[in-house]
C-alpha positions in Angstrom: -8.1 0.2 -15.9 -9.1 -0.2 -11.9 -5.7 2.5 -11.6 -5.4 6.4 -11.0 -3.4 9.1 -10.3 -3.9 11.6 -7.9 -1.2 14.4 -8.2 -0.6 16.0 -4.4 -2.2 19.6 -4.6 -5.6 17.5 -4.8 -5.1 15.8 -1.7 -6.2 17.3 1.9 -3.8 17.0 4.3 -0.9 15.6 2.5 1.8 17.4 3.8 0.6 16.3 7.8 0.8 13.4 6.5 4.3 13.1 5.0 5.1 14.9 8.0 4.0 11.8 10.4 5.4 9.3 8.1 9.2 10.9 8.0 8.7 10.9 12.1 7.7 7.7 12.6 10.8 6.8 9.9 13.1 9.4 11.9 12.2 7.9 15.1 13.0 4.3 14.4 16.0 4.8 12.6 18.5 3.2 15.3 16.2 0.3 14.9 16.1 0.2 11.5 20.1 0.3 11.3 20.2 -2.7 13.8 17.1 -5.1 12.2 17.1 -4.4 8.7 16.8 -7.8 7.0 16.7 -7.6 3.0 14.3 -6.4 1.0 12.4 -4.4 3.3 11.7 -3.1 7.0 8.2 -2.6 8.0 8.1 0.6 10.4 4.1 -0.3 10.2 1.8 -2.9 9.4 -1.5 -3.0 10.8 -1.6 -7.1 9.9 1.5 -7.7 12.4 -0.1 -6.9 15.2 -3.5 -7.2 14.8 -4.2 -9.6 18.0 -2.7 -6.8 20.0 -1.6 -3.2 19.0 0.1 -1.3 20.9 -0.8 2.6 22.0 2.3 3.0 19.9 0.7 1.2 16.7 -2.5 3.5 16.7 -0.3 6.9 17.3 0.9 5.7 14.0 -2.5 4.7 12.6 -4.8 7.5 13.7 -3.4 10.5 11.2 -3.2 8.1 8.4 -6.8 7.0 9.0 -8.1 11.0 9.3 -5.9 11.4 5.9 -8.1 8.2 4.6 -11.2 9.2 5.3 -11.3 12.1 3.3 -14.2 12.8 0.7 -11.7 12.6 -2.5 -10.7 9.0 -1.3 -13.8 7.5 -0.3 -15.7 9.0 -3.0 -13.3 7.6 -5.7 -13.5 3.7 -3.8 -17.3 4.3 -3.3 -17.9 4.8 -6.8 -15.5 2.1 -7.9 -16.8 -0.5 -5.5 -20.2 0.8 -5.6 -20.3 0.6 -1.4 -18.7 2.9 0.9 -15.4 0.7 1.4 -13.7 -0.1 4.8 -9.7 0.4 5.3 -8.1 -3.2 4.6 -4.9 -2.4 5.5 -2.0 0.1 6.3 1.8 -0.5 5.6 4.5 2.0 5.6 8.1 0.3 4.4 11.9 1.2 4.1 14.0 -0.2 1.8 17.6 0.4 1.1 19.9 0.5 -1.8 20.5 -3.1 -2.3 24.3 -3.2 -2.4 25.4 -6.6 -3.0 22.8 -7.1 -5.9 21.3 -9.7 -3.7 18.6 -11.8 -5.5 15.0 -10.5 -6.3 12.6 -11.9 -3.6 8.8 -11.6 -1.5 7.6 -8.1 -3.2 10.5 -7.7 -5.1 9.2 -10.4 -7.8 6.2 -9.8 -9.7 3.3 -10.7 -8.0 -0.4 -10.6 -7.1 -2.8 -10.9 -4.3 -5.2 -12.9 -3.9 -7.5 -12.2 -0.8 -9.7 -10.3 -1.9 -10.7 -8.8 -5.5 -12.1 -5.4 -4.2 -9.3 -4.6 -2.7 -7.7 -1.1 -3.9 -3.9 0.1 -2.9 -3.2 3.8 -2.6 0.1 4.0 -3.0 1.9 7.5 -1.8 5.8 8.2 -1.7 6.7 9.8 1.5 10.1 10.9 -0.5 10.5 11.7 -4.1 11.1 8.6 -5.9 12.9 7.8 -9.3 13.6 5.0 -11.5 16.6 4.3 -9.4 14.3 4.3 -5.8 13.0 1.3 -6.4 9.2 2.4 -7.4 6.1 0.3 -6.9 5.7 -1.1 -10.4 2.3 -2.4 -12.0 1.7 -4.4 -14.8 -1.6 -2.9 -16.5 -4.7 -4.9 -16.0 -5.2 -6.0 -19.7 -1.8 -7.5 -20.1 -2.0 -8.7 -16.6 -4.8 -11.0 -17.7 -2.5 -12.5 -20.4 0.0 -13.5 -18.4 -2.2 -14.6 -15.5 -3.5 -16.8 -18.4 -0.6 -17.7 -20.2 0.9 -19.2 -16.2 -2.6 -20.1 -14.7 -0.6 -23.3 -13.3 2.0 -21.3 -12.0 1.3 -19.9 -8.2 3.1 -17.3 -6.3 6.2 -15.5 -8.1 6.5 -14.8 -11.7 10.0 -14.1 -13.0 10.8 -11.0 -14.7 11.8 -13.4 -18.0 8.2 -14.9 -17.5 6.6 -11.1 -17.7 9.1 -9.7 -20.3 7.7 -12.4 -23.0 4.5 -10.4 -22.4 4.7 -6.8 -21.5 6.2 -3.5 -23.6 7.4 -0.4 -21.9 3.9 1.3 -22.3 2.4 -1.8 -20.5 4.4 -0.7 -17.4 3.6 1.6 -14.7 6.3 2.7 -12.1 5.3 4.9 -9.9 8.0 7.6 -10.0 7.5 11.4 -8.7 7.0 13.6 -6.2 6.7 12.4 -2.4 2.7 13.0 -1.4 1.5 12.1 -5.2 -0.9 9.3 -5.1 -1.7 6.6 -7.1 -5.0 3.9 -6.5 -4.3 0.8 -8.2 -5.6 -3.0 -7.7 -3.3 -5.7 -6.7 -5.3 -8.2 -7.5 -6.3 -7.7 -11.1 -2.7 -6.2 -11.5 0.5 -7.8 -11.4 3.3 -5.8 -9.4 6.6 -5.8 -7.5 8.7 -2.8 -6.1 11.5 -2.6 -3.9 14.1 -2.9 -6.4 16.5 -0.2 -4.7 19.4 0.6 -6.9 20.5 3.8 -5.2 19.6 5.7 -1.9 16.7 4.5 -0.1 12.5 4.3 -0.3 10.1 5.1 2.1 6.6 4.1 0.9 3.0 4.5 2.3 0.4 1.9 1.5 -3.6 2.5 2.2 -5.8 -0.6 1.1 -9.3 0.2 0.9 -12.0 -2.6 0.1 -15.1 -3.8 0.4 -16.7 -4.5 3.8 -18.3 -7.3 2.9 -15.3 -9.2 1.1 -12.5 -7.2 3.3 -13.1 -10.2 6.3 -9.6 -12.1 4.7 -7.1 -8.9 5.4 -5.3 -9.6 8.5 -5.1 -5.7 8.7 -8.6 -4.6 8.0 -9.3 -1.7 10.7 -12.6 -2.6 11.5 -10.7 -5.7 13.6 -12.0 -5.9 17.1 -8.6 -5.6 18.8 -8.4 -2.3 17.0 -11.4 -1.2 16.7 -11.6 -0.6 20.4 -8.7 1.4 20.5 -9.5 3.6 17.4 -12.6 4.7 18.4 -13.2 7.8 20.1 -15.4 10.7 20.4 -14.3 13.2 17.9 -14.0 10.2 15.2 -15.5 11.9 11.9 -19.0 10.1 9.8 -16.2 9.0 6.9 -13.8 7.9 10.0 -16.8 5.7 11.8 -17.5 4.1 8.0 -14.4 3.3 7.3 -14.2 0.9 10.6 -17.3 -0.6 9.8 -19.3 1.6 12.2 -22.8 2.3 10.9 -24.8 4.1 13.6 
């Protein structure tokens, strides 16, 4: 089903990491008030600045790559992939109730990507999250297919009336529940959106994993030089070093 949920008590480190999240979302909230353009803010993405992060950009990045280097995670990709898999990419987004029922748009609409078809989300809440939050929402991968089929000449968007004339409720998966549950899924063999914020406000952590030989497309793959120099330290762990591509 290339999807899978973790529930929280199994994950090492998840409250440190929930903890950093809400900080880095508590800090930047006078920014957030003054920039927020609809759907989403983006208080991290390792793709934006990946010619030159900041010191600030890997204080954010360091926990969340300790948290992603854990044996659970790896071993779960690894076995997947069949290769110990590299970090693709990092995002942590706000989004806010959506007031003036301003149109569906970017991640909003169903979706999927295309750079790579190793690539593997895990997909963690950093609040609880309900129906009304605006969940990350996949389509399963067998009824994905169909519709992929059914619009093969149809690139970018789908409209929810195009993935209705396919899909029942059991064929789709919001990711509701506690903040630090986890779910892997793959965004390119499944169709998705999220951001749909009806009430109150999400804050959601995305870790892409993929594999290091097909990972080279992902503008926020770790193992980027302007990165990789400023990640790498002494103390970095054997799962750490593999994760950025560092073999010896």
């Amino acid at each position: 089903s290339k999807s899978l949920f973790i529930g929280k008590e199994k994950l090492a480190g998840i409250n440190e990491l929930i903890e950093h999240c809400k900080n880095i979302y508590n800090k930047e909230k006078p920014k957030i008030n003054k920039e927020y353009v609809h759907p989403y803010y983006m208080l991290l993405d390792a793709g934006d600045n990946c010619q030159n992060p900041t010191q600030e950009d890997i204080a954010k990045i360091r926990p969340i790559l300790k948290f992603a280097s854990q044996d659970l995670l790896i071993g779960l990709v690894a076995k997947h992939l069949k290769q110990i898999p590299v970090i693709a990419g990092v995002t942590l987004n706000y989004t806010k109730e959506n007031k003036n029922s301003k149109k569906l748009i970017s991640a909003q609409q169903y979706h999927r990507d295309l750079n790579d078809k190793s690539l593997m989300h895990l997909v963690i809440p950093i609040y609880d999250i309900k129906e009304h939050s605006g969940p990350f929402t996949y389509i399963d991968v067998e009824t994905s297919n169909l519709i992929l089929e059914a619009y093969k000449e149809k690139e970018g968007r789908l409209k929810d009336s195009m993935v209705n004339k396919y899909v029942k409720k059991e064929n789709i998966i919001k990711l509701t529940g506690e903040a630090g549950s986890a779910w892997f899924m793959s965004p390119y063999y499944s169709i998705h959106c999220g951001a749909r914020v009806r009430k109150g406000f999400r804050l959601l952590l995305i870790i892409s994993y993929a594999s290091p030989n097909l990972a080279v497309e992902c503008v926020g793959f770790l193992h980027r030089k302007s990165y990789h120099k400023k990640l790498v330290h002494d103390n970095l762990t054997k799962n750490e070093k593999n994760l950025l591509k560092i073999y010896n």
